[in-house]
C-alpha positions as CSV (number, residue, x, y, z in Angstrom):
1,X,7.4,96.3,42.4
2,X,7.7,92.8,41.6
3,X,5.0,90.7,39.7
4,X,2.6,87.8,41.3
5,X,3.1,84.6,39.8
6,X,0.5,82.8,38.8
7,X,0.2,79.0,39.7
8,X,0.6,76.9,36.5
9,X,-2.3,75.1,35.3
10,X,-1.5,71.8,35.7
11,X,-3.0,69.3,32.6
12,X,-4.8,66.4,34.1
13,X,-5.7,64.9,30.7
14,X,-2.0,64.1,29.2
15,X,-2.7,60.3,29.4
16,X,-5.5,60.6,26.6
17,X,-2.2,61.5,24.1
18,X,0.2,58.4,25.9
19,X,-3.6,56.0,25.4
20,X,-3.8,57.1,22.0
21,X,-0.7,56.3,21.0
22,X,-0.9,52.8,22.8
23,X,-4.3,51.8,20.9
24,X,-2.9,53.1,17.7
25,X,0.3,50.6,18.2
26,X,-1.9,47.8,19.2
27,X,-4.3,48.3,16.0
28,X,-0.7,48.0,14.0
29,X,0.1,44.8,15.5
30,X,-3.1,43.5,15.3
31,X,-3.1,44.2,11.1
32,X,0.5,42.8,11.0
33,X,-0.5,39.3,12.6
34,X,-4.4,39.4,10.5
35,X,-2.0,39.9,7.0
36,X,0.4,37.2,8.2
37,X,-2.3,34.4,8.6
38,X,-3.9,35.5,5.2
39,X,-0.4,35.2,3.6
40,X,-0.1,31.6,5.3
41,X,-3.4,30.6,4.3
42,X,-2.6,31.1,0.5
43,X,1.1,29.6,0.9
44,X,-1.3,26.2,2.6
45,X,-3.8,26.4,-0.4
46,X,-0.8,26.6,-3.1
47,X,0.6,24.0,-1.4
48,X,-2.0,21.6,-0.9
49,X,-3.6,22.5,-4.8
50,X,0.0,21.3,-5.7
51,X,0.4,18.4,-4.1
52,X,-2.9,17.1,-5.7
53,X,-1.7,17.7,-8.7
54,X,1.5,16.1,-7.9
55,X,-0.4,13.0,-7.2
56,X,-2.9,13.1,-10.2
57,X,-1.2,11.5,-12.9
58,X,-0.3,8.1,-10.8
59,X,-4.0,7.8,-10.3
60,X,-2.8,7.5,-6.3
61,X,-6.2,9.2,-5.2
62,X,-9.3,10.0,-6.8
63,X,-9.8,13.8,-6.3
64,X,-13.4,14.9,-5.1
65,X,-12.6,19.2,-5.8
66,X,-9.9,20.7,-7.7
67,X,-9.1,23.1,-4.4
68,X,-8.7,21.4,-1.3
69,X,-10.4,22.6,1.8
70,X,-8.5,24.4,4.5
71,X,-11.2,25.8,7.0
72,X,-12.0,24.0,9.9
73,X,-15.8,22.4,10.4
74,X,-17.5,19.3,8.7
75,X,-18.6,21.5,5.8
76,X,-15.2,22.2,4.5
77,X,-13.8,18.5,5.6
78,X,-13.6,16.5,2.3
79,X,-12.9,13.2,2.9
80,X,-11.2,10.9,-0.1
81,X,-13.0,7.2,-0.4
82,X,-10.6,4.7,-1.0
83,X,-12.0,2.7,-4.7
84,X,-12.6,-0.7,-3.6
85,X,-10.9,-3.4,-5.9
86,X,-13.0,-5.2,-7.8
87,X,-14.1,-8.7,-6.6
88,X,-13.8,-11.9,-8.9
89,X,-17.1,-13.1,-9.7
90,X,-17.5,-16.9,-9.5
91,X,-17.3,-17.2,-13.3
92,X,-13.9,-15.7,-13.4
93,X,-13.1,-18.0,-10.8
94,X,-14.1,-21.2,-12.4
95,X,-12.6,-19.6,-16.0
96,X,-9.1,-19.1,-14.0
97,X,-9.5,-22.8,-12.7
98,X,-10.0,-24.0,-15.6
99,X,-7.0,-22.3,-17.3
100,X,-4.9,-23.6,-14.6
101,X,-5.9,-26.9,-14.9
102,X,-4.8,-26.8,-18.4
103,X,-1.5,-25.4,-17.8
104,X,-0.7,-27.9,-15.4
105,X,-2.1,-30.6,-18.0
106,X,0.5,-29.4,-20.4
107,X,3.0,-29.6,-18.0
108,X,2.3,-33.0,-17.4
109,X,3.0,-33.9,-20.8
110,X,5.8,-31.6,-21.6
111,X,7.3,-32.8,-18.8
112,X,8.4,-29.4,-18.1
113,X,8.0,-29.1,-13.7
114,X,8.0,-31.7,-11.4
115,X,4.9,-33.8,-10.7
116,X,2.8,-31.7,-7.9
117,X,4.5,-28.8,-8.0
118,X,1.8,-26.6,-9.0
119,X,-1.7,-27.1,-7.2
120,X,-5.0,-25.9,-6.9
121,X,-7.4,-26.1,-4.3
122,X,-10.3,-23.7,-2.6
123,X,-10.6,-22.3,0.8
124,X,-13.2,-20.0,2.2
125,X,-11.1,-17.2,1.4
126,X,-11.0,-18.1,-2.4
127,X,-9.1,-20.3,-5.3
128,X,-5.4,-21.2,-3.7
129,X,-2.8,-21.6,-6.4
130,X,-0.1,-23.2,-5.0
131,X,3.6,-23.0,-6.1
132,X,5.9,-25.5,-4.6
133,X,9.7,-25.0,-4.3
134,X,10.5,-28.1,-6.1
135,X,9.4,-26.9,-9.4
136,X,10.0,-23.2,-9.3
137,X,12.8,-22.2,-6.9
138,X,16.1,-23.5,-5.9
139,X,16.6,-24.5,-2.3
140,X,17.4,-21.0,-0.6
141,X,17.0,-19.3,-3.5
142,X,14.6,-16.8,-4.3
143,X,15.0,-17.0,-8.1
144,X,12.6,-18.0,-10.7
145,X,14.4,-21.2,-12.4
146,X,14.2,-20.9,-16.0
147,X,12.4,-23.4,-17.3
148,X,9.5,-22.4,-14.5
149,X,9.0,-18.5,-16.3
150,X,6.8,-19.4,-19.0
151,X,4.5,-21.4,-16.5
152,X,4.1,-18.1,-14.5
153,X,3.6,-16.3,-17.3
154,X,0.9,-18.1,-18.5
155,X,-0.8,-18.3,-15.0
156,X,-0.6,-14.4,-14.9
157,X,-2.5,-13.8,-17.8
158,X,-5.0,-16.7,-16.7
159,X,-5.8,-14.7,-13.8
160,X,-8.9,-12.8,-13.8
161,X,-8.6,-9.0,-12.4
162,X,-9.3,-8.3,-8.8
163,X,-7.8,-8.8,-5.4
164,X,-4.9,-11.3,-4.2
165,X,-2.8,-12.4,-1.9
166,X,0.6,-13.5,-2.4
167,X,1.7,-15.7,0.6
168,X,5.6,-17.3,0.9
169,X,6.5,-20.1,3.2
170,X,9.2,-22.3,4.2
171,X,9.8,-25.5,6.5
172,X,11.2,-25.3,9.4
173,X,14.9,-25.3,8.4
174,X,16.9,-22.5,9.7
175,X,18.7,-20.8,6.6
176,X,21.2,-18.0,7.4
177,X,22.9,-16.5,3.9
178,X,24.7,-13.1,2.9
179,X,21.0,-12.6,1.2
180,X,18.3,-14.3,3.6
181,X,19.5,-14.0,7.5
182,X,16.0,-16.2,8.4
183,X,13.0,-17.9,6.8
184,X,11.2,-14.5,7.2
185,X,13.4,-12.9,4.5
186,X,13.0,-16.3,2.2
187,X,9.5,-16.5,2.2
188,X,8.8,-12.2,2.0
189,X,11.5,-12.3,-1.3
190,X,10.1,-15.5,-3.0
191,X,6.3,-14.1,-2.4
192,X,7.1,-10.5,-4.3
193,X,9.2,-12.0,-6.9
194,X,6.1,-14.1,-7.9
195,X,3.6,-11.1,-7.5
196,X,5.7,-9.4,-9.9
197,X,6.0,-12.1,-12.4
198,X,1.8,-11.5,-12.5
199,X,1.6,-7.9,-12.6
200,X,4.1,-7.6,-15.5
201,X,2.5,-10.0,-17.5
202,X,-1.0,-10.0,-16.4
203,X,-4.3,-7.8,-15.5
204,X,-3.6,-8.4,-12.2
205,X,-2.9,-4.3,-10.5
206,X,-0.4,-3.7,-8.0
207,X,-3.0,-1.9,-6.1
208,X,-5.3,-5.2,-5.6
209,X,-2.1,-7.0,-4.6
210,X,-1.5,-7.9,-0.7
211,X,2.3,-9.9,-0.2
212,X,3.7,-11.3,2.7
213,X,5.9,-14.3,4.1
214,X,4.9,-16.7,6.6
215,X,8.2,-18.0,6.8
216,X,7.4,-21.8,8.7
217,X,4.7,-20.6,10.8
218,X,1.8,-21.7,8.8
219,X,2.4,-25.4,7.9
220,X,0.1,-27.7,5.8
221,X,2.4,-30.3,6.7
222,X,4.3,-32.3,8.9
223,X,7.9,-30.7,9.0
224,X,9.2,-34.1,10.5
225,X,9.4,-35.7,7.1
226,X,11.1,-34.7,3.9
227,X,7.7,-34.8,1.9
228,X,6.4,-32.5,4.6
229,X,9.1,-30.3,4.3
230,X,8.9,-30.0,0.9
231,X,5.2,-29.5,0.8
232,X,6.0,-26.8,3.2
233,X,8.2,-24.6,0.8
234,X,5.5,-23.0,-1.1
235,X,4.3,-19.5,-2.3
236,X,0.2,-19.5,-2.3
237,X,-2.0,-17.0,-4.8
238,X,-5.0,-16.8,-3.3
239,X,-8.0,-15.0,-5.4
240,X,-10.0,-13.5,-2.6
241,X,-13.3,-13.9,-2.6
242,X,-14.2,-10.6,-0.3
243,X,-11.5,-7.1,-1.2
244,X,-11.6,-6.9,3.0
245,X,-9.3,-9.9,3.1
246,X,-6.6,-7.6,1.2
247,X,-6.2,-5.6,4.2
C-alpha cells in the first residue's frame, strides 16, 4: 500500500535572508566610502599644514593659525589680510627731496651727468624722480652707463621706506632689436633695471615696489622736436603718497 505524500511547505519568508544580505553589503560600502573621505581629509590637512610652512620662511603671508581650516562655513573660513606697505610720511618726503637735491648739486659740480638729466618734481600722487635717458642710458639700451651707478646708488639709500612706482618711457621712435622688438619691451626693461638698482642698495622692499613701461604713450612732451623726444625717454620713481596707488 503505497504512502500519501504530503504537500511541501513552501517558505514564504526566504527574501528576509537575500534582504539581509543586501543591507549588510550596503553598510560595507557605506564604511568603505566614510574611511575614504577621512583618509582624504588628513592627506588635505598634511598638505595644506605643509605648504604654510613652505611659505613661512619668505615671509610670503602672515599666518593667522598654525592648522589651516578645511570645513566648510564662515567659522572655519580664515581669511589672510594682506600687510599694507607703509606710507611715507611728509617728513620722509621732504628728507628724500632734500637728499636728492644734493645729489644732483654734486653732480653739477662734478660734472659727472648731463645738465637736467635727473629731476624732481611733485604730483598728486607723490615726489616724481625723474631719470632721463641722456644721463643714464644709452639710446636703445637698457644698461646702466657706468659713470651713472654711483648716482643711483646714492638715490637708493636717499629713499625713505614705503611704496613706489617705477614707470619707463620712450618717444615715439619705433625701435626693433634682437633684445627690444617695441618701445613696450624698452621702457618695461629700463623701469626694472632701475627698481633693482634701489632695492639692492636701499630700504626700499620689493614688496612695496610696483614697475611698469609706458613705452610712448604717456608723454610730457612734444615728440615733434628732439628736446621733446629726449625729455620723453625717461624712467619716473614716484613715492606714493596713498599704498592704493601700488595696485
Amino acid at each position: 500500500m503505497s504512502r500519501k505524500k504530503h504537500p511541501e511547505h513552501v517558505n514564504h519568508e526566504r527574501w528576509l535572508v537575500s534582504y539581509a544580505d543586501f543591507i549588510t553589503l550596503l553598510f560595507a560600502f557605506f564604511v568603505v566610502l566614510f574611511a575614504s573621505g577621512q583618509s582624504d581629509k588628513k592627506k588635505q590637512t598634511q598638505l595644506a599644514a605643509a605648504m604654510q610652512a613652505a611659505f613661512s620662511p619668505v615671509s610670503m603671508f602672515e599666518p593667522h593659525s598654525k592648522k589651516p581650516a578645511l570645513t566648510q562655513g564662515a567659522a572655519a573660513a580664515e581669511t589672510i589680510e594682506p600687510v599694507a606697505p607703509p606710507v611715507p610720511s611728509p617728513h620722509s618726503m621732504d628728507r628724500t627731496a632734500a637728499g636728492v637735491r644734493k645729489i644732483l648739486e654734486e653732480q653739477k659740480k662734478s660734472a659727472g651727468l648731463p645738465p637736467g638729466s635727473l629731476t624732481m618734481h611733485t604730483t598728486s600722487e607723490g615726489l616724481v624722480i625723474s631719470l632721463q635717458e641722456a644721463g643714464f642710458f644709452t639710446s636703445g639700451s637698457a644698461e646702466v652707463q657706468q659713470q651713472s651707478r654711483q648716482v643711483l646708488m646714492k638715490i637708493a639709500a636717499a629713499l625713505p621706506a614705503g611704496p613706489m612706482r617705477i614707470e619707463g618711457h620712450t618717444d615715439t621712435v619705433p625701435i626693433h632689436t634682437e633684445q627690444f622688438a617695441t618701445n613696450w619691451e624698452l621702457s618695461s626693461e629700463r623701469a626694472i633695471v632701475i627698481a633693482r638698482y634701489l632695492f639692492e642698495n636701499g630700504p626700499v622692499s620689493p614688496a612695496d615696489l610696483a614697475v611698469t613701461g609706458y613705452a610712448e604713450f604717456h608723454p610730457i612732451a612734444s615728440n615733434a622736436t628732439p628736446e621733446g623726444r629726449a625729455r620723453n625717454r625717461r624712467v619716473d620713481i614716484i613715492l606714493l603718497s596713498h599704498p592704493a596707488a601700488l595696485r
